[in-house]
Backbone as CSV, one residue per row, in Angstrom:
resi,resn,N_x,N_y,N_z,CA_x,CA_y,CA_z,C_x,C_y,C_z
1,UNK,113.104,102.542,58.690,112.029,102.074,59.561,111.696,100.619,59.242
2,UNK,111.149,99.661,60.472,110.948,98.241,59.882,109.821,98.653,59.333
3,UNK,109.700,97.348,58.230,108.588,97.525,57.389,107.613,97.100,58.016
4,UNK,107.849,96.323,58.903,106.532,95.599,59.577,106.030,96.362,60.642
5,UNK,106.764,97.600,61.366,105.718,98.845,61.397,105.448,99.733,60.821
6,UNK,106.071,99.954,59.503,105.341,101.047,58.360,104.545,100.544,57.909
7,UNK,104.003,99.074,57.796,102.664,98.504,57.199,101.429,98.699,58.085
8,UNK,101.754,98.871,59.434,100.793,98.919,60.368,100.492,100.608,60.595
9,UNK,101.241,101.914,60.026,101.396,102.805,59.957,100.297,103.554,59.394
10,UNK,99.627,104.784,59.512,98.260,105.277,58.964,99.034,106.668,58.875
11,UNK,98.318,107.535,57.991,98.379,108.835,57.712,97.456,109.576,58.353
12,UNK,97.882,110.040,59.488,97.232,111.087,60.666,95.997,111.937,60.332
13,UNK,96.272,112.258,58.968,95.312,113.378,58.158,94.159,112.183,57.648
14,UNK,94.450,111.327,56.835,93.285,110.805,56.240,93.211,109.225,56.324
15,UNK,93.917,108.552,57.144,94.200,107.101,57.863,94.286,105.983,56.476
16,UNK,95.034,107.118,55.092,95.423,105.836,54.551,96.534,105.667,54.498
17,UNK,97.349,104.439,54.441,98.464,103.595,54.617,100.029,104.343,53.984
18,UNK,100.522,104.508,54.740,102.121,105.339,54.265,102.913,104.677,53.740
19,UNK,103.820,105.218,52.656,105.077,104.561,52.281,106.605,105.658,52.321
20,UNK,107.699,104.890,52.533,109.006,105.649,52.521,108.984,106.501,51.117
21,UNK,109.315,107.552,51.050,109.606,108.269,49.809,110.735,109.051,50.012
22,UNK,111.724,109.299,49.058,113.323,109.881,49.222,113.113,110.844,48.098
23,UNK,114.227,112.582,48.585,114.088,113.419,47.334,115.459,113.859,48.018
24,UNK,116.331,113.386,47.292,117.853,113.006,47.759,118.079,113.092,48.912
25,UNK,118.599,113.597,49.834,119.088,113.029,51.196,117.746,113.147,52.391
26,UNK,116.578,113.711,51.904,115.315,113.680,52.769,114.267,112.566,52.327
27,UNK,114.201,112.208,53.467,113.251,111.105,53.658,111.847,111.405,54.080
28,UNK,110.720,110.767,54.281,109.611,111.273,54.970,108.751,109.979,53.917
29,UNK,107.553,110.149,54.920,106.223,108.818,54.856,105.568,109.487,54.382
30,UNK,104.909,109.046,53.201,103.791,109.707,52.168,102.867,108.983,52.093
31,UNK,101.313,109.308,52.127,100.121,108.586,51.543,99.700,109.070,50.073
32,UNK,98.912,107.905,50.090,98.062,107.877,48.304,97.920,109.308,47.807
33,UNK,97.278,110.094,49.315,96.515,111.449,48.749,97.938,112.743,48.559
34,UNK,99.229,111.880,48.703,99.577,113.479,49.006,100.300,114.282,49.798
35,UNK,99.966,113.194,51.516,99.906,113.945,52.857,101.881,113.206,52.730
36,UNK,102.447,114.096,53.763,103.842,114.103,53.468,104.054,114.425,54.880
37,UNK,105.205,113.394,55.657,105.421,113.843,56.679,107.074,113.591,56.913
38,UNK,108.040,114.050,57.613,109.205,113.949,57.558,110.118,112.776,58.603
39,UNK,110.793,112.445,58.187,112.015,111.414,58.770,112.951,112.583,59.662
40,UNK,113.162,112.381,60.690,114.200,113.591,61.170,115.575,112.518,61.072
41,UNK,116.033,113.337,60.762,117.859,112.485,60.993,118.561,111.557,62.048
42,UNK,117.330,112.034,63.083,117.827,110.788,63.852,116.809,109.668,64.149
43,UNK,115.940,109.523,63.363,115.145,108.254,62.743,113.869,107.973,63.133
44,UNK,113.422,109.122,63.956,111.819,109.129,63.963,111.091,110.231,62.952
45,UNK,109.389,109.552,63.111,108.765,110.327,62.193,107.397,111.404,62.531
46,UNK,107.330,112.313,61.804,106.597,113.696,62.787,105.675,112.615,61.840
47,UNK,104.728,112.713,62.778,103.385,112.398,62.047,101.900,113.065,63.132
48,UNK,102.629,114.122,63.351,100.820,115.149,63.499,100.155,115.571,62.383
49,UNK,99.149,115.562,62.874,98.558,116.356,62.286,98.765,117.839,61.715
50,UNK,98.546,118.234,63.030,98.881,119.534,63.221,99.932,120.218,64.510
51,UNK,99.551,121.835,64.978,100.625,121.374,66.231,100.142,120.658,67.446
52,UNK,100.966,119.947,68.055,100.776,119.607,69.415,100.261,120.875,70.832
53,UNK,99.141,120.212,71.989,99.435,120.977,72.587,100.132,121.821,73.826
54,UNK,101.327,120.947,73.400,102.292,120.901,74.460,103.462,119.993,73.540
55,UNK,104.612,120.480,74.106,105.988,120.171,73.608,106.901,118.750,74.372
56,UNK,106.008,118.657,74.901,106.363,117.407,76.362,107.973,117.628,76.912
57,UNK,108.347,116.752,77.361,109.643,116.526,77.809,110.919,117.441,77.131
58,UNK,111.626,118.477,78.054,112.641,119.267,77.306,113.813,118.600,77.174
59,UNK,114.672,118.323,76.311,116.102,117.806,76.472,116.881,118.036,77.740
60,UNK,116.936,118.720,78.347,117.690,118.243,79.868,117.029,117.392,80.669
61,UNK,115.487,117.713,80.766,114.640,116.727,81.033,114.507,115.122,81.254
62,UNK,114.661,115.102,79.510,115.090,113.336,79.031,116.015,113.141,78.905
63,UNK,117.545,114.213,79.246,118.628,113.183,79.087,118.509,112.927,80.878
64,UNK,118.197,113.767,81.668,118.025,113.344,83.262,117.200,112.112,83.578
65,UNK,116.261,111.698,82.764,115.175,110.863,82.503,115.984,109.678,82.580
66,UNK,116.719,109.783,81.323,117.713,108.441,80.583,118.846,107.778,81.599
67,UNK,119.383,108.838,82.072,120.865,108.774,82.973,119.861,107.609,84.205
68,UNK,118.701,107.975,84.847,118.089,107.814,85.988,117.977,106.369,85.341
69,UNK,117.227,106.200,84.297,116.714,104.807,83.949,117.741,103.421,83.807
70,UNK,118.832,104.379,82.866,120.128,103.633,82.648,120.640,103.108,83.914
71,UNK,120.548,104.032,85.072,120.943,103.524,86.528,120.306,102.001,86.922
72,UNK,119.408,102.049,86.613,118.514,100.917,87.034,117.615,100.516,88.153
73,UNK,117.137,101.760,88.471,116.303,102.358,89.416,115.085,101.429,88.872
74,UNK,114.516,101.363,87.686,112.762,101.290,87.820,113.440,99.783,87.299
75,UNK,114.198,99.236,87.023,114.259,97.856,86.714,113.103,96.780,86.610
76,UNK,112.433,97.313,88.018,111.503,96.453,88.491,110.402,96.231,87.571
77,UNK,110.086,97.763,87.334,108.833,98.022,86.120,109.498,97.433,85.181
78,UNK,110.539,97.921,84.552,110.678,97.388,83.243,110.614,95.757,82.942
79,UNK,111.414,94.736,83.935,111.097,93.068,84.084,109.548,93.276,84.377
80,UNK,108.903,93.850,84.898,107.238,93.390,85.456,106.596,93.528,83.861
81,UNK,106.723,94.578,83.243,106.114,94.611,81.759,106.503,93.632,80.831
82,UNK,108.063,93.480,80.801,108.750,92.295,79.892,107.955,90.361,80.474
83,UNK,108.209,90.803,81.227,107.291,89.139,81.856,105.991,89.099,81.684
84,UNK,105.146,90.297,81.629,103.839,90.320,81.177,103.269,89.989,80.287
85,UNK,104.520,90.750,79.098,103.823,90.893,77.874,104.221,89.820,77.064
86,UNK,105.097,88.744,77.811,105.348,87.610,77.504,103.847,86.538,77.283
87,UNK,103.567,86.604,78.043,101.865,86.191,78.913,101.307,86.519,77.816
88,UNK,100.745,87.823,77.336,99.596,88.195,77.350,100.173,88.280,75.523
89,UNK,101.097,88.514,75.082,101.076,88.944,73.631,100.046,88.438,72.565
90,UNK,99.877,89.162,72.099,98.266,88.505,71.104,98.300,87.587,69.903
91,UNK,97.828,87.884,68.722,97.653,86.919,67.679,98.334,88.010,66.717
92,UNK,98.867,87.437,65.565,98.812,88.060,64.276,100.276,87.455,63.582
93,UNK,100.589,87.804,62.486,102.383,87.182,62.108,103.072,87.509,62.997
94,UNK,103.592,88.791,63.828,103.979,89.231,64.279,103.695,89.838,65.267
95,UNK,103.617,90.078,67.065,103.091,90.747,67.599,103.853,92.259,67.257
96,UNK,102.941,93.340,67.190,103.385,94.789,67.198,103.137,95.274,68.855
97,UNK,104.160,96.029,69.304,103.984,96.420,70.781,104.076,97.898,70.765
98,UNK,103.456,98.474,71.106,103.086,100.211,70.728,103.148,100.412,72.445
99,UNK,104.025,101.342,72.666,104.192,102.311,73.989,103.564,103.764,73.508
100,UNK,102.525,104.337,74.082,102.133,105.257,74.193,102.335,106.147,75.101
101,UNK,102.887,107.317,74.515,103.961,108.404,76.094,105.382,107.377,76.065
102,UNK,105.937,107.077,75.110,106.759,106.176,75.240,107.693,106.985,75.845
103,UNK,108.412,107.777,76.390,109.242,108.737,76.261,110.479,108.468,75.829
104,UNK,111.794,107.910,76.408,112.580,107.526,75.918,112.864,106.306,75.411
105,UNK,111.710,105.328,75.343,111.365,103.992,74.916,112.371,103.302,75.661
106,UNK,112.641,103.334,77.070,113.224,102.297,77.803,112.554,101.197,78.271
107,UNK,110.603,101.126,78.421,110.248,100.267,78.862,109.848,99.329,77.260
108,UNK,109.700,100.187,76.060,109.530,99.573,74.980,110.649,98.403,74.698
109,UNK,112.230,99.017,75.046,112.928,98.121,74.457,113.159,96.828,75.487
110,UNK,112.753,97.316,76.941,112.813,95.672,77.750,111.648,95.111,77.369
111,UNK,110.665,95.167,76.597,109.864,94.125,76.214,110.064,93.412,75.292
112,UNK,110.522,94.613,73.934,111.193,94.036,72.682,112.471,93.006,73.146
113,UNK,113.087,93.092,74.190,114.165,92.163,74.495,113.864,91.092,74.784
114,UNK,111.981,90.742,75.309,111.994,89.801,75.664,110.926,89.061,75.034
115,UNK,110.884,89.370,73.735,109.634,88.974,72.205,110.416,89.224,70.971
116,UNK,110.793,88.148,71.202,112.533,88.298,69.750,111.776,88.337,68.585
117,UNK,110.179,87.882,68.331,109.525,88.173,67.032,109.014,88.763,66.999
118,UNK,108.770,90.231,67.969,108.036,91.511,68.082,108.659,92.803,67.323
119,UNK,108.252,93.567,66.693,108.205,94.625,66.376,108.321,95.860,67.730
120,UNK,108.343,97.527,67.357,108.160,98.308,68.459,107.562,99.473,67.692
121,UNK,106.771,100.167,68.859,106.552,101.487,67.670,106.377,102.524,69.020
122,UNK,107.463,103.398,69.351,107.162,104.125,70.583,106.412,105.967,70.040
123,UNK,105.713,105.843,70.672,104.948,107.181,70.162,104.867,108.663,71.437
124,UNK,105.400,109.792,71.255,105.734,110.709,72.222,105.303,111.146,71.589
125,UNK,105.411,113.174,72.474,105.077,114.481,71.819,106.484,115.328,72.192
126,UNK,107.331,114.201,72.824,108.989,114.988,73.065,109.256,114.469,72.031
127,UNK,109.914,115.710,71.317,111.176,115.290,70.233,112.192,114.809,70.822
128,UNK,113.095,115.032,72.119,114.071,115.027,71.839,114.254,113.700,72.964
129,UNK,112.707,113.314,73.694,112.590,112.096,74.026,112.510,110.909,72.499
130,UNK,112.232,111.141,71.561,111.901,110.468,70.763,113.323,110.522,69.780
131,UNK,114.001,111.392,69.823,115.746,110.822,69.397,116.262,110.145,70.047
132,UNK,116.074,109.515,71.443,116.616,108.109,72.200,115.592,107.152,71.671
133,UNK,114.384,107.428,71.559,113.297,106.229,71.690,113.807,105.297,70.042
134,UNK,113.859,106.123,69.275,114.216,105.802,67.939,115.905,104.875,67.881
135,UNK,116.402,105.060,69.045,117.842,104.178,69.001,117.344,103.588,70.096
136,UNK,116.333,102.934,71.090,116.555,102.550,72.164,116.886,100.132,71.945
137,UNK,116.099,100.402,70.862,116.032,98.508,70.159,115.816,99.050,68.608
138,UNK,116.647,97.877,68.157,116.844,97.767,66.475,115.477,97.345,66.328
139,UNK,114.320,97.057,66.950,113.210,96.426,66.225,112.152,97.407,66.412
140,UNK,112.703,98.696,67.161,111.783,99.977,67.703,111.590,101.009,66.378
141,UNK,110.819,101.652,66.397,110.326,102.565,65.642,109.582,103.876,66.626
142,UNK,109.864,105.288,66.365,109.568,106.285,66.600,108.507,107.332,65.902
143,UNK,107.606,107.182,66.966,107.026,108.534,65.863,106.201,109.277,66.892
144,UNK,106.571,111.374,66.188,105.967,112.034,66.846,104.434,111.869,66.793
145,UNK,103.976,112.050,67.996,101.907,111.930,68.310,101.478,112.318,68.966
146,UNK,100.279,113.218,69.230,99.598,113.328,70.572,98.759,112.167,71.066
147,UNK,99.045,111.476,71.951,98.058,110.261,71.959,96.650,110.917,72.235
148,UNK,96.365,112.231,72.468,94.953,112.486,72.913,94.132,112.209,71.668
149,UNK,95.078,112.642,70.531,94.413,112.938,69.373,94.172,110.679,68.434
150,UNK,93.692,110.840,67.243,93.646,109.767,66.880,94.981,109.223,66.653
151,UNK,95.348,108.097,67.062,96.652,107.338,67.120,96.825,107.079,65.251
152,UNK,98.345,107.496,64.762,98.328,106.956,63.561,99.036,105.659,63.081
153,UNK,97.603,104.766,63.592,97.598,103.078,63.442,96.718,102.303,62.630
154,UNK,96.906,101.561,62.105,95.537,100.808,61.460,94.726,100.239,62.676
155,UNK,93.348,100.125,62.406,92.190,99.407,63.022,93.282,98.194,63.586
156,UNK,92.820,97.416,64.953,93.672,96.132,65.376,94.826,95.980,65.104
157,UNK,95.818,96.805,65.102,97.121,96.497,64.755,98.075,96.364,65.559
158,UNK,97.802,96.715,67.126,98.557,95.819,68.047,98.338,94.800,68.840
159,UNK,99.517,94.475,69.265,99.231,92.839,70.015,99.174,93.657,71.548
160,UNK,99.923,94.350,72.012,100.206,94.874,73.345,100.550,96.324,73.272
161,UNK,100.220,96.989,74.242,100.143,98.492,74.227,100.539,98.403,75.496
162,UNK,101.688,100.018,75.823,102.253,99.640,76.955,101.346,101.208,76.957
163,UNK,101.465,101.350,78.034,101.130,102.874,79.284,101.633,102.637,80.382
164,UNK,102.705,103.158,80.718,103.631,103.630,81.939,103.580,105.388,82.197
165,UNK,102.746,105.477,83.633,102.650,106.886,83.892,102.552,108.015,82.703
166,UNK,101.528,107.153,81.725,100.889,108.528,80.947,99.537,108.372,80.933
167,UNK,99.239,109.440,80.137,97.370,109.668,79.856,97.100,108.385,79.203
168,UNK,95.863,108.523,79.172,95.000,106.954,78.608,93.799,107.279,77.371
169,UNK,94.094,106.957,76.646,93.004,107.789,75.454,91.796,106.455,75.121
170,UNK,91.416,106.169,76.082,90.350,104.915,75.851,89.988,104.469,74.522
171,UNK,89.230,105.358,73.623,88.695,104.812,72.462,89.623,104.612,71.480
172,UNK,90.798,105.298,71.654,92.101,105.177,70.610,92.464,103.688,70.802
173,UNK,93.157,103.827,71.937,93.592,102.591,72.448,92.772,101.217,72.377
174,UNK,91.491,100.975,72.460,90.633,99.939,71.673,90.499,100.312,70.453
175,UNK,90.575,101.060,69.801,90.535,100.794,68.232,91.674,100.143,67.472
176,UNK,93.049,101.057,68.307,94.173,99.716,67.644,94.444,98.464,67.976
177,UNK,93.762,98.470,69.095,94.228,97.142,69.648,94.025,95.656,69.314
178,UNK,94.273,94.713,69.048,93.906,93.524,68.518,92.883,93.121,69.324
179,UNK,91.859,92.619,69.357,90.716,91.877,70.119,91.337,90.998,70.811
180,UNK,91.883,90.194,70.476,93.068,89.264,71.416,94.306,89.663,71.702
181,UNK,94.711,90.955,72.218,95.709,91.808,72.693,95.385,91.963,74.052
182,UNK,96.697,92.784,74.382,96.531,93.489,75.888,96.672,94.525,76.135
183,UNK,95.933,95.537,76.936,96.802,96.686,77.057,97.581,96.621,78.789
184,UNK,98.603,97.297,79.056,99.400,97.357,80.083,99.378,98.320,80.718
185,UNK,99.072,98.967,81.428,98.905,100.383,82.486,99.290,99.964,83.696
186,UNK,100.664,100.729,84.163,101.405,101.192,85.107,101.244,102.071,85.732
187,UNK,100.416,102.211,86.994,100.925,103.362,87.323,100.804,103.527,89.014
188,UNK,101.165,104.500,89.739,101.599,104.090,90.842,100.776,103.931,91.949
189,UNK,101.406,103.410,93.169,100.593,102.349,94.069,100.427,103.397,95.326
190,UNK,99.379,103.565,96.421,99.750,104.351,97.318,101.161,104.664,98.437
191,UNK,101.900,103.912,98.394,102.982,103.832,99.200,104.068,104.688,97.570
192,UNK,103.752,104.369,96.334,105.091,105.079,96.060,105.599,106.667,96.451
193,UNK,106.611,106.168,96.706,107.411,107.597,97.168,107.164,108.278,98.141
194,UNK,106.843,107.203,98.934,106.077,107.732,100.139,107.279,108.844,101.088
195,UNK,108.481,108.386,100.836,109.182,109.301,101.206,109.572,110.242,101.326
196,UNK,109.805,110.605,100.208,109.933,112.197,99.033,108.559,112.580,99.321
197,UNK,107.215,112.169,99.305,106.161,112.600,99.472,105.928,113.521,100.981
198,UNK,106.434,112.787,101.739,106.205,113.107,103.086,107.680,114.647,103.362
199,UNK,108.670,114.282,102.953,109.902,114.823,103.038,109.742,116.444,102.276
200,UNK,109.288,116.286,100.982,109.224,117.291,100.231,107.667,118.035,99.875
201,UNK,106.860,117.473,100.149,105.558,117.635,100.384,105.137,117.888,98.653
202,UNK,104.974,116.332,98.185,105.035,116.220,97.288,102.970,115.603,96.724
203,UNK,102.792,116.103,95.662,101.275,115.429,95.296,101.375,113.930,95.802
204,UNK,100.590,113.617,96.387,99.587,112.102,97.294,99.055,111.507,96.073
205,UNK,99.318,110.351,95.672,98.565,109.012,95.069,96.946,109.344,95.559
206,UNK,96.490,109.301,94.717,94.623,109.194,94.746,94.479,108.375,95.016
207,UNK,93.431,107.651,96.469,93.581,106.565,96.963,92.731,105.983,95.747
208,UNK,91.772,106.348,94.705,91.046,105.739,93.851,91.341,105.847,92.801
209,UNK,93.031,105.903,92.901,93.254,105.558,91.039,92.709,104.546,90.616
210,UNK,92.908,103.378,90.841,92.553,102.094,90.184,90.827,102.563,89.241
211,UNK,90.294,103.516,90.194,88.454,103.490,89.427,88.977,104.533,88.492
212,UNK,89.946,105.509,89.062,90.172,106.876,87.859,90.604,106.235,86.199
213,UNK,91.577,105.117,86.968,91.934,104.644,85.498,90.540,103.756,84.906
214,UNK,89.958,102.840,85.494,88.823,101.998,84.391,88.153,103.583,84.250
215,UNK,87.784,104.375,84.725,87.152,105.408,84.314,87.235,106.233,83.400
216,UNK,89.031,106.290,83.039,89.896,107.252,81.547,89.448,106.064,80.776
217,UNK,89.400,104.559,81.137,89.392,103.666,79.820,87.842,103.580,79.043
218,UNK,87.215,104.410,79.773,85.808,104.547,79.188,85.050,103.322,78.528
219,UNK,84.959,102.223,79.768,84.180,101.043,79.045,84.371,99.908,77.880
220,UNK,85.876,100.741,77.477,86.222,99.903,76.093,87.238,98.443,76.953
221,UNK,87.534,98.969,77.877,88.540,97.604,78.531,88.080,97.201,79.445
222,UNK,87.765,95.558,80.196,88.158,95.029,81.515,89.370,94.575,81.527
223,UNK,89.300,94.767,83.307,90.874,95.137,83.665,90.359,93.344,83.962
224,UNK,91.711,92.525,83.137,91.812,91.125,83.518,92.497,90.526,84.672
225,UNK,93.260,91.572,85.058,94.418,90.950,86.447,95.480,92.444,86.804
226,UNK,95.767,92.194,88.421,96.506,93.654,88.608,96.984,92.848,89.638
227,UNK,99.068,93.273,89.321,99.621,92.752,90.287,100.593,93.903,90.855
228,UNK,100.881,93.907,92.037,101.988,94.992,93.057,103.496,94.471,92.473
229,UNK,104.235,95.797,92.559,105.749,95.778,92.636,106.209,96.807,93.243
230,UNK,107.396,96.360,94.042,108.059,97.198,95.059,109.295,96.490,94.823
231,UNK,110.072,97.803,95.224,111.466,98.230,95.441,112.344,98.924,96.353
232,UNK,113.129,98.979,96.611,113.603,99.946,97.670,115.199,100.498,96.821
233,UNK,114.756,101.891,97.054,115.633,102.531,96.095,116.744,103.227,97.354
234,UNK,118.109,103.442,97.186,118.965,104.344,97.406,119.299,105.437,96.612
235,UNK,119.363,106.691,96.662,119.697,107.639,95.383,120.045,108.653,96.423
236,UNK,121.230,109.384,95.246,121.459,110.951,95.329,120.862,111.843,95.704
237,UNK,121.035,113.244,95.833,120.027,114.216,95.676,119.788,114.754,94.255
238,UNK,120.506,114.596,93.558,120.280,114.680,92.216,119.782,113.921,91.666
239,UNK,119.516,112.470,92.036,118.941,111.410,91.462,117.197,111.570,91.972
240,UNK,117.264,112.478,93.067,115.478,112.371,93.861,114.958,113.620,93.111
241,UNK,116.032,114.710,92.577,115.553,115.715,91.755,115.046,115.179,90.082
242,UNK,115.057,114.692,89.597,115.309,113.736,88.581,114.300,112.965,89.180
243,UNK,114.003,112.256,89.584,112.648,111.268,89.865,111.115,112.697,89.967
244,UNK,111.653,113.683,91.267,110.381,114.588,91.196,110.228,115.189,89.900
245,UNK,111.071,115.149,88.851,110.686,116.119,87.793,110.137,114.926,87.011
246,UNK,110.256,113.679,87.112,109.266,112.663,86.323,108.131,112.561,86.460
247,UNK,107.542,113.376,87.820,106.453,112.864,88.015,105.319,114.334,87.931
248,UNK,104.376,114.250,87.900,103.230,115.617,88.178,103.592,116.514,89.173
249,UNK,104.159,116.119,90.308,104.965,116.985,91.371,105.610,118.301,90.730
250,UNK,106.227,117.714,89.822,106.958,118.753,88.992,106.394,120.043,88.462
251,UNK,105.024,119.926,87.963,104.197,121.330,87.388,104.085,121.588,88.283
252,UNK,103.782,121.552,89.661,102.923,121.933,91.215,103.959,122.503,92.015
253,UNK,105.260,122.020,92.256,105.728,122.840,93.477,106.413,123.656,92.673
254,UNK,106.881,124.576,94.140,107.990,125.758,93.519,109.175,125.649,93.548
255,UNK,110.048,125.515,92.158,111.135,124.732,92.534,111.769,125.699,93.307
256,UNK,112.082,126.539,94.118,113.081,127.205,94.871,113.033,126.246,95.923
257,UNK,111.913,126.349,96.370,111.774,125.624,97.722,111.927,124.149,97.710
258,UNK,111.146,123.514,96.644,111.475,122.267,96.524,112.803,121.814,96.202
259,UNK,114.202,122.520,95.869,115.184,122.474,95.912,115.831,122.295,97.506
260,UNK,115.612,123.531,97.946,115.932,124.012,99.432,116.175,122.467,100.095
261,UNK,114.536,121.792,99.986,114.051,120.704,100.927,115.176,119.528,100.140
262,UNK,115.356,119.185,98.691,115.752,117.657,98.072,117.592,118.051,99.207
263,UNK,118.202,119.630,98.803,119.325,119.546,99.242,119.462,119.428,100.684
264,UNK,118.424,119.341,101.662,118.287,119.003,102.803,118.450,118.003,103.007
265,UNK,117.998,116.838,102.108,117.901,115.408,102.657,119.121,114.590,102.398
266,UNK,119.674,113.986,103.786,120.629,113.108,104.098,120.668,111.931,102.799
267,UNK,122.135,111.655,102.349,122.233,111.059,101.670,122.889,109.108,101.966
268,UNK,122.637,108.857,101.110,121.803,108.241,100.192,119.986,108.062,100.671
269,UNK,119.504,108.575,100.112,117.932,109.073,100.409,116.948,107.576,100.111
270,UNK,116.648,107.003,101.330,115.577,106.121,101.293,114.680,106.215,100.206
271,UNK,114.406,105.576,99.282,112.793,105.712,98.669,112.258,104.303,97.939
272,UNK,111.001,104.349,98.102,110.141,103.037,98.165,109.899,103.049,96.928
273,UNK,109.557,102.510,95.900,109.405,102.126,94.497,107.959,101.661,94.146
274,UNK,107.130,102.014,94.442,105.459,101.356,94.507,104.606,100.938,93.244
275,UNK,104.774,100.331,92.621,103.719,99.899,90.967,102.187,99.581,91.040
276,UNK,101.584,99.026,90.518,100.066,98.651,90.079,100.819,98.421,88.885
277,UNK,100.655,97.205,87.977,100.717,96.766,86.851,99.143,96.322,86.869
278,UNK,98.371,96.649,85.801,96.876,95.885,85.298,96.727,95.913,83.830
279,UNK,96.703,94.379,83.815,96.394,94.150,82.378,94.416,93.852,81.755
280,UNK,94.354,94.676,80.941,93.405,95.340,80.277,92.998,94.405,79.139
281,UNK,91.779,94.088,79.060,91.482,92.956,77.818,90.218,94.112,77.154
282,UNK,90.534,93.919,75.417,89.494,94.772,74.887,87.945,94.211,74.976
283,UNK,86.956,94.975,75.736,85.751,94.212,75.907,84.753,93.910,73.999
């Protein structure tokens, strides 16, 4: 793990500071008191507490996730965050960039690509999203978390925090955050997917996300600036199955039917790409 996110690293149980410890071929992050958590072999670190309540993303899941991303479908998002966080990166030796819900840390590592003196620290509750996230950039770091629960970070220890289509844990997220940081929240615009929406009769964009989100951020952030991105996508039917299972659509319909309808639709399948990028200053 880089050291320069194991220094910024906290012990979930009692938030004091971890170090690498080896007892021949097992690894795992230990604090002062004791608390012991494990290295998995493919280079991230469990650091719950306890259990999670939910297992997030299943391995067919995130390798469907990965294949989709690798395509270069969300491109758009990923340059809109990398150019952002160019902008906005904060103060300290080093900026640290923490993706929360990172899942397979694809949007972590186009930022790290584009902050050659940044650090990464992608944080999931998929394991087996978090065995890509942990290889996605040599400057990335993995570790299992519930973001609902307390993030295991020191007080101010990032420069930029990404959120792409996950939950928002307001008071977490200002507590690590550097006072002169940013946070980044993605998430989608009323026109996305308007296609698949209409086609497959898929969950509708809340015309009042924008208030739902300052509303999850509970007072700790103003939103400093919010800009649109669009795309126009061509895909498979396997590629639109694979997008609906990324999104909340996925717990809600029934996949029999929602199958029935994706193998209905004429191929290569129109679909619109819709963002909200808003960058978040800690008040």
């Amino acid at each position: 793990m880089d050291d320069r996110v194991l220094a910024r690293l906290r012990c979930p149980v009692c938030a004091e500071p971890l170090a690498e410890a080896t007892a021949g071929t097992a690894r795992a992050l230990r604090c002062p008191r004791g608390h012991s958590f494990d290295i998995a072999r493919q280079g991230y670190v469990n650091l719950l507490a306890g259990r999670a309540p939910h297992t997030g993303d299943s391995a067919e899941m995130v390798a469907a996730r990965a294949g989709f991303l690798a395509a270069g479908h969300y491109d758009t998002v990923a340059a809109a965050l990398a150019g952002t966080a160019v902008r906005v990166a904060g103060p300290g030796p080093y900026p640290l960039v923490v993706d929360a819900g990172a899942g397979t840390g694809h949007y972590l590592a186009a930022v790290l690509a584009a902050l050659p003196d940044a650090a990464g620290l992608a944080l999931d509750v998929s394991k087996p999203a978090l065995r890509r996230a942990a290889r996605a950039h040599p400057r990335a770091a993995a570790a299992l978390a519930d973001t609902w629960q307390r993030l295991p970070l020191a007080d101010r220890s990032a420069a930029v925090l990404l959120n792409v289509f996950a939950p928002r844990n307001g008071p977490e997220f200002h507590r690590v955050l550097d006072p002169g940081g940013a946070l980044l929240v993605v998430t989608p615009a009323a026109d996305h997917l308007t296609e698949l929406v209409d086609a497959l009769d898929l969950l509708r964009v809340d015309p009042d996300k924008a208030d739902r989100v300052a509303g999850s951020l509970g007072g700790h952030f103003a939103e400093e600036s919010a800009t649109g991105h669009r795309a126009r996508l061509a895909l498979t039917r396997a590629e639109v199955t694979t997008l609906v299972g990324m999104g909340p659509s996925a717990w809600h319909a029934d996949p029999r039917r929602l199958a029935a309808r994706i193998a209905a639709l004429p191929e290569p399948v129109p679909v619109t790409l819709s963002v909200r990028l808003g960058v978040h200053r800690p008040r």
